[in-house]
VEXMIPA-870667 format. One line per 3 residues: number of its first residue (from 1); their letters; for each residue x, y, z of C-alpha. Coordinates in steps of 0.1 Angstrom, whole numbers, always signed. Example, Ala and Ser with C-alpha at 12.3 -4.5 7.8 and 13.67 -1.06 7.14 Angstrom:
2
1) AS) +123:-45:+78 | +137:-11:+71
// end
This chain:
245
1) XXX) +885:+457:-1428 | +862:+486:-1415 | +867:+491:-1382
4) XXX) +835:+499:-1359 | +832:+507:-1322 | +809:+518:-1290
7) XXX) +814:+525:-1261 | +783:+534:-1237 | +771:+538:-1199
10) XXX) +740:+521:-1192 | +707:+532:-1180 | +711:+519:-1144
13) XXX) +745:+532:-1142 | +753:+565:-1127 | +784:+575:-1120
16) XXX) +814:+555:-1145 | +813:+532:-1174 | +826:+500:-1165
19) XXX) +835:+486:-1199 | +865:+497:-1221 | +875:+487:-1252
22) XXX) +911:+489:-1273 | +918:+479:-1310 | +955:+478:-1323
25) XXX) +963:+478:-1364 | +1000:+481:-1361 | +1010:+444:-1365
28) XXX) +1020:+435:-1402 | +983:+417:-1414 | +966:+416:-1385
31) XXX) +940:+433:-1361 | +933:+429:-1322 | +908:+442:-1304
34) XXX) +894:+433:-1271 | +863:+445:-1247 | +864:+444:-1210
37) XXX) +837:+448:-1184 | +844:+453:-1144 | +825:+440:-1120
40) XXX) +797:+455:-1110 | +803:+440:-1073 | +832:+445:-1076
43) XXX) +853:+477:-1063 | +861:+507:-1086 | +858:+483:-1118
46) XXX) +859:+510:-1142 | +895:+512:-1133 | +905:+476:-1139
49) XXX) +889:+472:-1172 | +906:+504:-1185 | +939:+492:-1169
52) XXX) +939:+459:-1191 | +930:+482:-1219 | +956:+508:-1217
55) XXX) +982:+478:-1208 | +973:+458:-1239 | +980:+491:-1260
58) XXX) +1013:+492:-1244 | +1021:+455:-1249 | +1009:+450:-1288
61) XXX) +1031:+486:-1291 | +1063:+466:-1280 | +1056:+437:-1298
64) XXX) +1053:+458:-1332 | +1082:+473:-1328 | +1099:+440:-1323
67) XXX) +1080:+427:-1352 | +1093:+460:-1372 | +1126:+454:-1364
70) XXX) +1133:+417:-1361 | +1110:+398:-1373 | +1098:+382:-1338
73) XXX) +1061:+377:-1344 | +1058:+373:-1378 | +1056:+340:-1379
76) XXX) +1038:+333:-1350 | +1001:+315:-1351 | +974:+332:-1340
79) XXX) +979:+309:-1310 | +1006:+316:-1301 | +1004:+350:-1309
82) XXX) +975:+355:-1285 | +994:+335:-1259 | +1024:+357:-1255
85) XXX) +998:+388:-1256 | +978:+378:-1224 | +1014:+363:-1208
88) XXX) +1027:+397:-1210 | +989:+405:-1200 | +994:+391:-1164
91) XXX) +1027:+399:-1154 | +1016:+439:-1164 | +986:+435:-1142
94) XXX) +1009:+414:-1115 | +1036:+445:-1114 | +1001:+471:-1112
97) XXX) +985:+452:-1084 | +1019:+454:-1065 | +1024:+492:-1070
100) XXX) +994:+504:-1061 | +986:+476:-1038 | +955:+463:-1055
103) XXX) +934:+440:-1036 | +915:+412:-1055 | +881:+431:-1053
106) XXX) +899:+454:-1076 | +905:+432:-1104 | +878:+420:-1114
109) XXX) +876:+423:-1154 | +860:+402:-1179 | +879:+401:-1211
112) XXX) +872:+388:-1250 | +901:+395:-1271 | +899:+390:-1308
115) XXX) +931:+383:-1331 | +928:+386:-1372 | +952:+377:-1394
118) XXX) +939:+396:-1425 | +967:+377:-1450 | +952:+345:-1443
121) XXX) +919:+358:-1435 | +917:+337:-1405 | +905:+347:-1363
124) XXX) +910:+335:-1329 | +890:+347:-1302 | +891:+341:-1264
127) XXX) +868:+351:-1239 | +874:+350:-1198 | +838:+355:-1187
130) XXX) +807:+364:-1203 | +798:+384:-1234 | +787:+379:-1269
133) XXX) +805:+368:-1301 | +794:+377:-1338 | +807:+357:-1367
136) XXX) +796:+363:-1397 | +760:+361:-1386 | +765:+336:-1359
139) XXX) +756:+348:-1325 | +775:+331:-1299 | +767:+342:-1261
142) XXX) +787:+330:-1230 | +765:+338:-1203 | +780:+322:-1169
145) XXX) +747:+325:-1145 | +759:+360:-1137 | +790:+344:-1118
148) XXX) +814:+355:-1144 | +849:+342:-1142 | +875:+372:-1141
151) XXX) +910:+378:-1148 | +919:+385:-1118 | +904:+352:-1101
154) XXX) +938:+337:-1119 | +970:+362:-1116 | +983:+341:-1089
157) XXX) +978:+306:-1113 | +1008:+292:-1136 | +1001:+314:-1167
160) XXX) +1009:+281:-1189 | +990:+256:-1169 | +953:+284:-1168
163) XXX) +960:+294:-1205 | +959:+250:-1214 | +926:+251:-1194
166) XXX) +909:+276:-1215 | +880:+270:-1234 | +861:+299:-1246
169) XXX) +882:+301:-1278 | +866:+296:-1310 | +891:+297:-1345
172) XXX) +871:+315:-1378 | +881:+305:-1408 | +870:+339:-1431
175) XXX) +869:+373:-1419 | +837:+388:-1436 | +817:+404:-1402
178) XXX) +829:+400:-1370 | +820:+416:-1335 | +826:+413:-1301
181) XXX) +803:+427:-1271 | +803:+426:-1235 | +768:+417:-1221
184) XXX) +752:+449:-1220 | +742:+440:-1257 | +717:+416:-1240
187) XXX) +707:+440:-1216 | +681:+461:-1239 | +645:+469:-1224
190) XXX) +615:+488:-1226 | +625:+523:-1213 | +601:+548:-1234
193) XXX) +572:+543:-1260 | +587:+538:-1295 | +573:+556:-1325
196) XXX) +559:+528:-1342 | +548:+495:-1334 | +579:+475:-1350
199) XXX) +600:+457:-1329 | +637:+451:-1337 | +662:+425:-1323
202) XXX) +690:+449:-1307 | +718:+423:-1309 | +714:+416:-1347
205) XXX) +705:+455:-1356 | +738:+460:-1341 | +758:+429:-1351
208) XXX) +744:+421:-1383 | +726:+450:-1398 | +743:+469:-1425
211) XXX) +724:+503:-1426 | +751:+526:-1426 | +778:+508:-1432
214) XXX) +809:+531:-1440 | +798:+559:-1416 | +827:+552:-1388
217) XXX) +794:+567:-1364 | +775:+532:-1377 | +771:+518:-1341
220) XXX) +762:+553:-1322 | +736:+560:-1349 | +724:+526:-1347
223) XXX) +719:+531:-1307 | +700:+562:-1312 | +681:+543:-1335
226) XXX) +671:+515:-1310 | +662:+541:-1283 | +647:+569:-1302
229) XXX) +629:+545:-1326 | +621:+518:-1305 | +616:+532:-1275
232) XXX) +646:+508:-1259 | +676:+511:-1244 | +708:+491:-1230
235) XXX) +703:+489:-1188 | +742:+477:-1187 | +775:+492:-1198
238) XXX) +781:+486:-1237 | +817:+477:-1255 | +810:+465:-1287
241) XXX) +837:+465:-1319 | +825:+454:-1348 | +849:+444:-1377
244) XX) +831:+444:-1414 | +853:+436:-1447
// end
């Protein structure tokens, strides 16, 4: 599969992005990416949702190289798979929030990770929070009243016991076009006077679209598009990744 990503400040943002996003393709068969937003109420977000990023890096790293080398994962569901992923997740962001003496106000991320087991052609994504989910032209939007629920909200929790409660996680059965997007996809508004008196849907343009399809630029060009075109633009940090077979 093609792999596609942005990453983008918003308009009403000024001085950091607080999304991030991370993609890993070194597991035998399978993909997984996630996108992260901080709070905006939060304190020093951007740093959060880059730590999770940057931790998930080094986490699917070690569990490659077991894979590589042993075997471990590769017979794991995409359950379980996922599971031992964000167990690691919490413990990483425990042993962070200890050394540099975090407080809660500082962990605030939103999270939607995305597993894809190519061979099988099968998903499994979970989201903690809000954002938006594309499957093969099915929009799917968990929009929690602008009270998101955040990772850290839970670090202190039984990791077993919060992972049972989860149920933002939605299995896909064939792996033709699939994206996931923090909420500034939804956040698109009138912020000059387009060239023309079309109007265009941002989240399908971006989701669904095709046009340029196999330049790895596809979802940059498609912004400029949508703000030079259409005379709109995202107000909200962007993450978007966008996986097309």
């Amino acid at each position: 599969m093609k792999i596609y990503t942005t990453l983008q400040m918003g308009a009403y943002h000024i001085n950091h992005c607080e999304d991030y996003l991370f993609f890993d393709t070194s597991f035998n068969n399978k993909i997984i990416c996630a996108v992260m937003d901080g709070c905006t109420m939060g304190k020093d977000s951007y740093l959060i949702a880059t730590i999770v990023g940057k931790l998930l890096r080094k986490i699917c790293k070690a569990i490659s190289y077991k894979e590589f080398y042993a075997r471990d994962s590769a017979g794991l569901s995409l359950d379980d798979l996922l599971k031992s992923i964000l167990h690691e997740l919490f413990k990483e962001i425990r042993a962070v929030k200890n050394q540099l003496q975090l407080e809660r106000e500082e962990l605030l991320t939103t999270l939607i990770i995305l597993l894809t087991d190519m061979k099988e052609d099968k998903g499994l994504v979970l989201i903690v929070g809000d954002g938006v989910v594309s499957i093969n032209g099915t929009i799917i939007s968990f929009d929690q009243d602008n009270k998101p629920d955040y990772l850290g909200f839970h670090l202190t929790e039984d990791f077993d016991t919060w992972y049972l409660l989860q149920q933002q996680k939605i299995s896909i059965d064939s792996l033709n076009d699939i994206s996931i997007a923090t909420d500034g996809i939804e956040s698109f508004t009138r912020v000059a006077a387009p060239e023309n008196s079309e109007t265009i849907d941002p989240v399908h343009f971006l989701l669904h679209d095709s046009t340029g399809i196999g330049n790895e630029e596809m979802l940059n060009m498609k912004l400029k598009t949508i703000e030079h075109k259409y005379g709109l633009n995202h107000t909200d940090d962007l993450a978007v990744i966008r996986l097309v077979k």
